[in-house]
C-alpha positions in Angstrom: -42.8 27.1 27.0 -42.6 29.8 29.9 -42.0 26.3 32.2 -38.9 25.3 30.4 -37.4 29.0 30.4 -38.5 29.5 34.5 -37.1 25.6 35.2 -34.1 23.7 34.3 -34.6 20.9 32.1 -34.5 18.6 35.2 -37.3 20.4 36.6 -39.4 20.4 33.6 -38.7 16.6 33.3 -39.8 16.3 37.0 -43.0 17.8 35.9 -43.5 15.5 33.3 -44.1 12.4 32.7 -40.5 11.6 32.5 -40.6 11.3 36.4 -44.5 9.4 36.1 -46.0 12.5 37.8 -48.4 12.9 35.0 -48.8 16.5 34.8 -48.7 16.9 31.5 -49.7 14.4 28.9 -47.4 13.9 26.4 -49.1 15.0 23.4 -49.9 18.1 25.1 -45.8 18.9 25.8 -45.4 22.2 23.1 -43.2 21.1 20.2 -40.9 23.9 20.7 -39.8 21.8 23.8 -38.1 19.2 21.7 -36.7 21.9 19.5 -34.8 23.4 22.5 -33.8 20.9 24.5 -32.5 17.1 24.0 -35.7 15.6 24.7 -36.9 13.6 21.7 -40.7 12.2 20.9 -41.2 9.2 19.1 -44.3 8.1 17.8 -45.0 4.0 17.4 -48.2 3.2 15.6 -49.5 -0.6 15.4 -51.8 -3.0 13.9 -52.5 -7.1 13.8 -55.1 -9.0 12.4 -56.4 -7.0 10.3 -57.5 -10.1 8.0 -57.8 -8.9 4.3 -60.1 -5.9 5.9 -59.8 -3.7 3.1 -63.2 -2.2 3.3 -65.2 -0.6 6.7 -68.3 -2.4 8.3 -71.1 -1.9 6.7 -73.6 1.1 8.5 -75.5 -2.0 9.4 -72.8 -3.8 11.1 -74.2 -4.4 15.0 -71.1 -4.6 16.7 -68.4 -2.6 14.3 -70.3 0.1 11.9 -68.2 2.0 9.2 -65.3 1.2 11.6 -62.1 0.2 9.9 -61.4 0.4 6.0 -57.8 0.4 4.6 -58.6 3.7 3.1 -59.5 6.0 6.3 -56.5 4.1 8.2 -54.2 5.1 5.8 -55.8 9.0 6.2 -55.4 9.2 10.2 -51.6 7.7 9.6 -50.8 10.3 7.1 -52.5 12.8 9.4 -50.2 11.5 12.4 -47.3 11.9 10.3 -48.1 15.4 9.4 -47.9 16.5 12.9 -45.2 14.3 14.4 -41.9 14.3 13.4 -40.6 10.7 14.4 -43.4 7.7 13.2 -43.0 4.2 13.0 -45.9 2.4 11.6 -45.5 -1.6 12.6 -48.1 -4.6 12.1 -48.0 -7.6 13.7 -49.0 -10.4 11.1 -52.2 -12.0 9.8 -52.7 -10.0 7.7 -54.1 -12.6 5.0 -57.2 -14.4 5.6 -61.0 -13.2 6.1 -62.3 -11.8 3.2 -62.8 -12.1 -0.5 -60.4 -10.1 -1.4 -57.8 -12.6 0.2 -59.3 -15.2 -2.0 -59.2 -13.3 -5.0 -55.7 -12.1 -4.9 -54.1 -13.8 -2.7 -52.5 -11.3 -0.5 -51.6 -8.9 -3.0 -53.8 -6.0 -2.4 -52.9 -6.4 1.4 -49.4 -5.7 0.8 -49.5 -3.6 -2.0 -51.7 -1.3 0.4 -49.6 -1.7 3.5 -46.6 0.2 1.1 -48.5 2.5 0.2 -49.1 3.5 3.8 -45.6 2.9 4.1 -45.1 0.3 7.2 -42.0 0.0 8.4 -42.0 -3.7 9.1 -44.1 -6.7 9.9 -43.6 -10.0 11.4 -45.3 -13.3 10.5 -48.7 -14.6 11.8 -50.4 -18.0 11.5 -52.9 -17.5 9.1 -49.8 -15.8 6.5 -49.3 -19.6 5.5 -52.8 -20.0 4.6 -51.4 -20.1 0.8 -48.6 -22.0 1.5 -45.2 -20.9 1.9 -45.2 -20.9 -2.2 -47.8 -18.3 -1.8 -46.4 -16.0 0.6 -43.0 -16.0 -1.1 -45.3 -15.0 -4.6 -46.9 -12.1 -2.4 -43.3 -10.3 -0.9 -42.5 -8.7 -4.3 -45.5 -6.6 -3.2 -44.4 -5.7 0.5 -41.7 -2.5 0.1 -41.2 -3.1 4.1 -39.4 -6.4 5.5 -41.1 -9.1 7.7 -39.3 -9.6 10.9 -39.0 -12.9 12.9 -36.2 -14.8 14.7 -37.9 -17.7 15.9 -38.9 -19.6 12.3 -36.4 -21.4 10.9 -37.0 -21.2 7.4 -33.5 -22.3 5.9 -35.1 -25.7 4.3 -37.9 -23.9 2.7 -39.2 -21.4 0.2 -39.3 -18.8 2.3 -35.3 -19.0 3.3 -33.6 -15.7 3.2 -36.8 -13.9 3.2 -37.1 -12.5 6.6 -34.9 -10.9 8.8 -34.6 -12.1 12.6 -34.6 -8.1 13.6 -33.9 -4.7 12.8 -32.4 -1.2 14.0 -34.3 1.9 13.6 -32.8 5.2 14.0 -35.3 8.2 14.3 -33.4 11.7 15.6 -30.6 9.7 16.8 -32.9 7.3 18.9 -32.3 4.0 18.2 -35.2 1.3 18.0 -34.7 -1.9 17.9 -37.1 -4.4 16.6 -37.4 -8.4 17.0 -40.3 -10.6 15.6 -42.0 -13.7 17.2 -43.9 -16.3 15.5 -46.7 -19.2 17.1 -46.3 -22.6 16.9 -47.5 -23.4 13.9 -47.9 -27.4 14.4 -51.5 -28.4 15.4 -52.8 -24.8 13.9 -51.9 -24.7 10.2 -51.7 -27.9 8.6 -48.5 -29.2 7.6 -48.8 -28.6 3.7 -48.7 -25.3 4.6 -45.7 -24.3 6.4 -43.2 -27.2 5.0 -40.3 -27.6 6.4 -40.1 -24.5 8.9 -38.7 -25.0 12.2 -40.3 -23.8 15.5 -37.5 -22.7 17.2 -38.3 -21.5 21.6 -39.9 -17.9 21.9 -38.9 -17.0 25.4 -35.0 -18.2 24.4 -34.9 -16.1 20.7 -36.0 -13.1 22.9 -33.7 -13.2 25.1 -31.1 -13.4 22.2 -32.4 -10.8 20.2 -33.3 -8.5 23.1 -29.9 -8.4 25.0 -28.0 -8.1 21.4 -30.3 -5.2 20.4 -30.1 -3.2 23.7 -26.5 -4.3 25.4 -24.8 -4.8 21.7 -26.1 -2.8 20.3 -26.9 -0.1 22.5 -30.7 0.1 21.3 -32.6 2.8 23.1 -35.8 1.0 23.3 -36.3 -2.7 22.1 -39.7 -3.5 20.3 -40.9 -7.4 20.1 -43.3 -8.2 17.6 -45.1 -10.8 19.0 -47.9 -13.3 17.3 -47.9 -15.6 20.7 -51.3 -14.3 22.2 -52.3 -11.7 24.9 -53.1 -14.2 27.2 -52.6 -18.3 27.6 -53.9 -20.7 25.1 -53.2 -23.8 26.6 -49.5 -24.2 27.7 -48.1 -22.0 25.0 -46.3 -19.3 25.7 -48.1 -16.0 25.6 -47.4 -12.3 26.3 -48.0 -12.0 29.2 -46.0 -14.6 30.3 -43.1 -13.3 27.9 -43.3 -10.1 29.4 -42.8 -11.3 32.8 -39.8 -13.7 32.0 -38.0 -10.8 29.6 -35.0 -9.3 29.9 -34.3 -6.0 27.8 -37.1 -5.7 26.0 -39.3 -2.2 26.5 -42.5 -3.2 24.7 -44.4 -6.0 23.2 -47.2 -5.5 20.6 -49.6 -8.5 20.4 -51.1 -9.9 18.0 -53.5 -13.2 17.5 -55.7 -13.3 20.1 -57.7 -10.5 18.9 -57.6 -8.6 22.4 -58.7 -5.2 22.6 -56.5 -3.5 24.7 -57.1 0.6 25.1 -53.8 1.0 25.9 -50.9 -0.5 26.9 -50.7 -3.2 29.7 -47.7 -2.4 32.2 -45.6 -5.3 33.7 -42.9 -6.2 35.7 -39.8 -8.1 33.7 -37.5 -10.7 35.3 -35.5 -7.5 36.2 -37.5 -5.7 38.3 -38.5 -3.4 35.2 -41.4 -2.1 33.3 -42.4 -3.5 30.4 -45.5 -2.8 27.9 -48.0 -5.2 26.6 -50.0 -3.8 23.4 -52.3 -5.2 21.1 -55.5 -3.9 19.1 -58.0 -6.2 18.6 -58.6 -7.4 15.1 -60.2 -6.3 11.2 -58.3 -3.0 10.8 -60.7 -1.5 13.7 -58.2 0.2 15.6 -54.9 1.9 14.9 -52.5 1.5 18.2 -50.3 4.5 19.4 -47.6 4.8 21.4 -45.8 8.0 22.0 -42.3 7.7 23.9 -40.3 10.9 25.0 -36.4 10.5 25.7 -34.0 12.4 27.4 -31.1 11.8 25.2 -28.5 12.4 28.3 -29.5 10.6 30.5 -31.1 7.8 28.5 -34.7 8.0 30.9 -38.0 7.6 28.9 -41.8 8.0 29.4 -44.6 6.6 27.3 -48.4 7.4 26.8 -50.8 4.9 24.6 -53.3 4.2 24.0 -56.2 3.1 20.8 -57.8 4.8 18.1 -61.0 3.6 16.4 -60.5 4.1 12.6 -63.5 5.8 11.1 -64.3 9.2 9.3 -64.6 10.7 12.5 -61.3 10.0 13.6 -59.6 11.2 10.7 -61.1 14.5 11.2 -60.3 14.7 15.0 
């Protein structure tokens, strides 16, 4: 705090890493700093694929043991909450399919569990079909947080009027902006399972949604939610390539290819501009975070991620 009193505000933004000199970490910039000045933190935490992982691994487990559980994530989010002031908590889809408990109750639990941790939204991911479109729609009675995507078209189906193609997010006067992206579903779910829904281009719904969210509407930082893939899967479009073709968009968390990134990926956009890639792996393992500090001025903005192995331990870190 003596920093900010001795400096102006532009200094002290020099020294952090609002100006990439890395001096301080983010997390380690005294709360009293946002109090007193109009920089503002903001806090995005993430999941994918967690696949109906509603218990750890077993002690015995050779590669994951006692890591994940819905029961010690939902502890280190509370915990996170309690000592940030801005959270959101996003997932990027499949989160049906790979357990019993998916069999049993058909996605129920899942979603009844994901409220409780209160999740602010979700988009779609392949294996959500794996009941049919009849059962997904039976499942969203149970989901208190909307499920984002603007690349299914699912006007001639069940699930019509059930998603929304994006959504504005307003924490201390920040606004947030969030898009969904779904995979092609033809060739990976059979047909029974998805109906009627329309694939609709990836890389040309971004562009919509991205340059309404942040010119339109004057979004501070644009989110995509994206179930392509990390990397290429034949000659689909992926993240990476996403990334590098975008306009507008600030960050991308992954989801479906199970990739365990530590922390965020940094790219160049079609602009010239950084963009993040993010995406944690699979079964509940890991929590992503992302913490963002703006300067509300002058609109600048640094970022720091990185993963979290959910266990015991880490709720008592």
């Amino acid at each position: 705090m003596d920093a900010l009193n001795i400096n102006s505000r532009r200094s002290f933004l020099k020294k952090t890493a609002l100006a990439g000199a890395g001096i301080f970490a983010i997390n380690a910039i005294p709360a009293e700093v946002f109090a007193k000045t109009d920089l503002v933190k903001l806090t995005i935490l993430h999941t994918n694929d967690v696949h109906s992982h509603i218990d750890p691994f077993p002690s015995n487990d050779p590669k994951y043991p006692e890591l994940g559980g819905a029961v010690n994530r939902a502890a280190l989010i509370k915990k996170i909450r309690t000592e940030e002031k801005n959270v959101l908590l996003l997932d990027v889809g499949d989160i049906f399919q790979g357990t019993p408990y998916f069999n049993l109750y058909g996605g129920e639990l899942e979603f009844k569990l994901m409220s409780m941790m209160g999740y602010d939204a979700s988009t779609i991911g392949n294996h959500d079909f794996d009941n049919g479109l009849d059962g997904l729609v039976k499942q969203l009675p149970h989901a208190s947080f909307p499920f984002i995507n603007c690349n299914y078209d699912f006007s001639d189906t069940p699930m019509a009027g059930k998603t929304i193609p994006h959504k504005i997010f307003i924490k201390d006067d920040i606004k947030i902006g969030v898009f969904g992206l779904g995979i092609e579903l033809e060739g990976l779910v059979e047909k029974r399972m998805y109906g009627n829904t329309k694939y609709l281009n990836p890389v040309v719904k971004a562009a919509e949604a991205a340059h309404y969210l942040k010119l339109d509407q004057k979004c501070d930082l644009v989110i995509c939610l994206s179930h392509l893939g990390y990397s290429a899967r034949a000659k689909q479009i992926n993240d990476v390539d996403l990334a590098k073709q975008s306009k507008n968009i600030d960050l991308i968390l992954g989801a479906h290819t199970h990739t365990f990134l530590d922390k965020p990926i940094p790219y160049t956009n079609s602009d010239g501009k950084d963009i993040l890639v993010a995406q944690v792996g699979w079964a509940g393992i890991r929590l992503g975070r992302i913490d963002y500090i703006f300067e509300k001025k002058s609109g600048k903005k640094a970022s720091e991620g990185y993963s979290i192995k959910i266990s015991k331990k880490s709720i008592a870190i």
